[in-house]
N, C-alpha and C positions, 0 to 999 in steps of 0.2 A: 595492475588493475586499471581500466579504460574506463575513461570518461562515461558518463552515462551521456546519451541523443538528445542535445539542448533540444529545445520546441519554445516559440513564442508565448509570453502569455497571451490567454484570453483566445488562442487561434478556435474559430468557430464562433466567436462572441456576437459576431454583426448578428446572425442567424438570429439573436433575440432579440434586437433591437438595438439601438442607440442607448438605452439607461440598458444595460447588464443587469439581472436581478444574482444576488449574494448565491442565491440556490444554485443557482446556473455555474456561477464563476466555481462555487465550491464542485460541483459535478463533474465538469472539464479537466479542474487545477490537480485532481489528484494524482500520486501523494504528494502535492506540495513540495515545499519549499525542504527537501531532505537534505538536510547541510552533510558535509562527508566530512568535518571537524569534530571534537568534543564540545561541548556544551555546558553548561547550567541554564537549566531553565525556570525560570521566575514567572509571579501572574504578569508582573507589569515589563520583561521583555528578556532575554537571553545575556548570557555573556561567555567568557571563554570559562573553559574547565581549568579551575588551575591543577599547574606543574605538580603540585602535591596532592591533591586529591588521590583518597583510596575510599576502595567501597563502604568499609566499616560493615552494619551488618545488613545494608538493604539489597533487595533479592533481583537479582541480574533478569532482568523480561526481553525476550530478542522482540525488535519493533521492525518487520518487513517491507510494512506499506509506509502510512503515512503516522505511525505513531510516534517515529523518529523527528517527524515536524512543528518546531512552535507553535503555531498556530492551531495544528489539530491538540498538540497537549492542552493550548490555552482552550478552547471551547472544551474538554474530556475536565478539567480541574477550573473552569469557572467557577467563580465563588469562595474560590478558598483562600487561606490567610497570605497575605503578601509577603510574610518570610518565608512560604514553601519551595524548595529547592527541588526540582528533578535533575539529577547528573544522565547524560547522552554520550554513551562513548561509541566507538565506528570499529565494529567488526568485520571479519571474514566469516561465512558458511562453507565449509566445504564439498564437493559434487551436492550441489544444492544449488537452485535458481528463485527469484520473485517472481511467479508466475501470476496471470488474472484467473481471481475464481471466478468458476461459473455462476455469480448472482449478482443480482444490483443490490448495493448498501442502499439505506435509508434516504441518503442524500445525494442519491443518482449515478455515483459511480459504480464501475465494478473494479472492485478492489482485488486486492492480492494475495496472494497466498504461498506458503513455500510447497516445493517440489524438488525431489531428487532428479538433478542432472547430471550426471556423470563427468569428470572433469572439469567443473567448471566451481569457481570461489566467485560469491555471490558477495556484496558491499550488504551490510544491515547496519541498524542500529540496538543499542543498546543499554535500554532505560533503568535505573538503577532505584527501585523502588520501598518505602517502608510500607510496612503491613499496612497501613490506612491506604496508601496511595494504590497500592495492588488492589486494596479490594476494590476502592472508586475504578480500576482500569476493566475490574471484572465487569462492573456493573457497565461500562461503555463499548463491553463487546458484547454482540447477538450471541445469541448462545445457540440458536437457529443454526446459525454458519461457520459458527468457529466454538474451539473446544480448548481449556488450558490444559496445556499438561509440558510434562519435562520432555529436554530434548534425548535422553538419553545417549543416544552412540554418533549422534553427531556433533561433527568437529567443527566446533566455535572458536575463533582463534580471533582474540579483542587487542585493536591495535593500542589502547594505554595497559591495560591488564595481563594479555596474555592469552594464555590459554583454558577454556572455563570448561567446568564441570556442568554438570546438568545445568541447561536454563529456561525459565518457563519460557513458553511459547504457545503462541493462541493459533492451531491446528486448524486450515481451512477442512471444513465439512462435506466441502462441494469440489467434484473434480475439478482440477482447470480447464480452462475456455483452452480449445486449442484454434491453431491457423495452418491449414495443408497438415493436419494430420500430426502437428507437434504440438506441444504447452508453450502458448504464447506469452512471454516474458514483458516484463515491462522495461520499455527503454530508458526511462528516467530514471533507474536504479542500475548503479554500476557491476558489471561483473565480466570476470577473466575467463576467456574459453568458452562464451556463451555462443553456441554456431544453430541453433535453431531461430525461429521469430520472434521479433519483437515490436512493439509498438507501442505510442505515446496513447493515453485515454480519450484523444478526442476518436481518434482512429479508430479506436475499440468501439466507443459509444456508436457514431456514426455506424459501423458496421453492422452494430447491435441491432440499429435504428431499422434498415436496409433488408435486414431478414426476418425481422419480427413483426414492424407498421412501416412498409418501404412508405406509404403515402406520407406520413407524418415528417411534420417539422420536427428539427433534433429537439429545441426547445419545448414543444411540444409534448414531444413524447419522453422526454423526459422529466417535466414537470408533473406530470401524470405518478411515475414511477415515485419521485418524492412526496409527494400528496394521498395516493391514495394506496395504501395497504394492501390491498388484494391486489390490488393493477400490478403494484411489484412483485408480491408474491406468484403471480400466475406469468410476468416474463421471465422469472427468473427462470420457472420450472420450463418454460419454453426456449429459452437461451440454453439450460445443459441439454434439452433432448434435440437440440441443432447438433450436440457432439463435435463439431467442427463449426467454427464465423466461417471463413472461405473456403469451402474445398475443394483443395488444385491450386490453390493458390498461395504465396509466400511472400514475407515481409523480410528483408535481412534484417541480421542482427541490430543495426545502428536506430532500425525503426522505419526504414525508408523501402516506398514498392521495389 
């Protein structure tokens, strides 16, 4: 399995100024900080999975983008009791990839989505939830762009577990964004055999930026998208009927022109 294409933080940050506003940082940062370890995750910070952990009876949820991330679980379960426990174990997808859907989430990104790719074992995570916590995870997915349902006849293969039976998994709605004609995969997620494009979210956004308001500042125009409801809803619908971000054009796998 190959490293996921580090990227700097913050790259693109100057563009909004000297004070960074938290929208912004969270817009660019996506998925965050996806640790490729196990976990326990806690409100007041992480720590390792232990050696003996087993599922017991809570319900295996695959986490693609950034739900595999502290930080996105701590804002998704703010407010809740400080002994809540989320276990994170680090799976394979088989001929499957993280691909960008064609929409902007609420908080400026475009997020991810899976996609069958042919040959290639894609890195995910995999959040291990009790029926309260499932249903809080329902209520912080759109239900607009993404749908739960089991994965049936795909091959999940959890590197503390094993090999897992149907797991829920929250089904992007919206085709992928493609680049030169492929499903444009995200760099900061690792995966084996991945030989189409990829690329890191500032790339994405920018690009987004270039063919939808070329005039506008990224900051700009993406503050828009997080603020105002219909501005996102009407680039989203104009981002999938681009069909293609570049066309003719290609990113290699690692994320770089």
């Amino acid at each position: 399995m190959s490293d996921p294409a580090s990227r700097p933080p913050a790259c693109a940050g100057a563009e909004a100024g000297a004070g960074v506003a938290d929208w912004y940082v969270r817009a660019l940062g996506y998925p965050y900080d996806v640790g490729r370890t196990p976990l326990l995750f806690r409100p007041g910070g992480t720590a390792p999975l232990p050696d003996d952990w087993s599922p017991g009876g809570r319900v295996p949820v695959m986490a693609v983008g950034s739900n595999r991330a502290a930080g996105q679980l701590a804002r998704k379960f703010a407010g809740w009791p400080a002994d809540t426990e989320i276990p994170v174990t680090v799976a394979e997808v088989v001929d499957h990839d993280v691909v960008y859907s064609a929409h902007f989430a609420s908080y400026g990104a475009v997020p991810a989505r899976l996609a069958q790719a042919p040959g290639v074992r894609v890195e995910v995570g995999i959040t291990w939830l009790t029926p309260a916590q499932l249903d809080r995870m329902h209520k912080t997915e759109g239900t607009a762009n993404y749908a739960f349902q089991l994965t049936g006849e795909i091959e999940v293969v959890d590197r503390r577990v094993g090999r897992l039976g149907p797991v829920g998994h929250y089904a992007g709605k919206h085709p992928p964004l493609r680049m030169g004609g492929a499903p444009l995969a995200l760099a900061a997620i690792a995966a084996e055999g991945r030989r189409g494009p990829a690329a890191h979210q500032d790339t994405v956004l920018g690009l987004a930026r270039d063919r939808l308001d070329p005039q506008a500042e990224l900051a700009a125009f993406l503050r828009r998208i997080v603020e105002d409801d219909a501005v996102r809803g009407r680039l989203s619908r104009q981002l999938r009927a681009l069909g293609d971000l570049l066309p003719g054009h290609d990113l290699v796998p690692d994320g770089t022109p």
